[in-house]
C-alpha positions, 0 to 999 in steps of 0.5 A, a space after each residue: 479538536 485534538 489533531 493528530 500527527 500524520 504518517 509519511 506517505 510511502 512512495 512506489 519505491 519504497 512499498 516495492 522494498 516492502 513488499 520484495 516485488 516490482 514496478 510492474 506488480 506493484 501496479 498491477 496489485 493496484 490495478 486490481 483494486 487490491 491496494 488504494 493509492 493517493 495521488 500526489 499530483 500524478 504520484 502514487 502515495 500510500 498510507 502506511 495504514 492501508 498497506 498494513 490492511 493489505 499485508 494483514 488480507 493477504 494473510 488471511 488468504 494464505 492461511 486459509 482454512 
């Protein structure tokens, strides 16, 4: 069986420097289920994957039609 590496887990911290938005709407994007946290403990983490899957909807969104 071959394993692969594992990416770092991004913090809240570090996705709100991402994605130039705050604590608040950072949760509130989470609260809609728009973007799905692992929890370490109680601490939210993020796969870098499923932010790239978000940015890349929120895209779609914007381009339209």
């Amino acid at each position: 069986m071959e394993r692969t590496a594992l990416e770092p887990l991004l913090t809240v911290a570090s996705v709100c420097g991402l994605l130039d938005v705050s604590r608040q709407t950072l949760y509130r994007i989470i609260n809609d289920g728009q973007l799905v946290p692992i929890r370490v403990g109680r601490s939210p983490r993020f796969e870098q994957n499923e932010l790239r899957r978000y940015i890349d909807r929120r895209r779609g969104e914007v381009a339209g039609p």
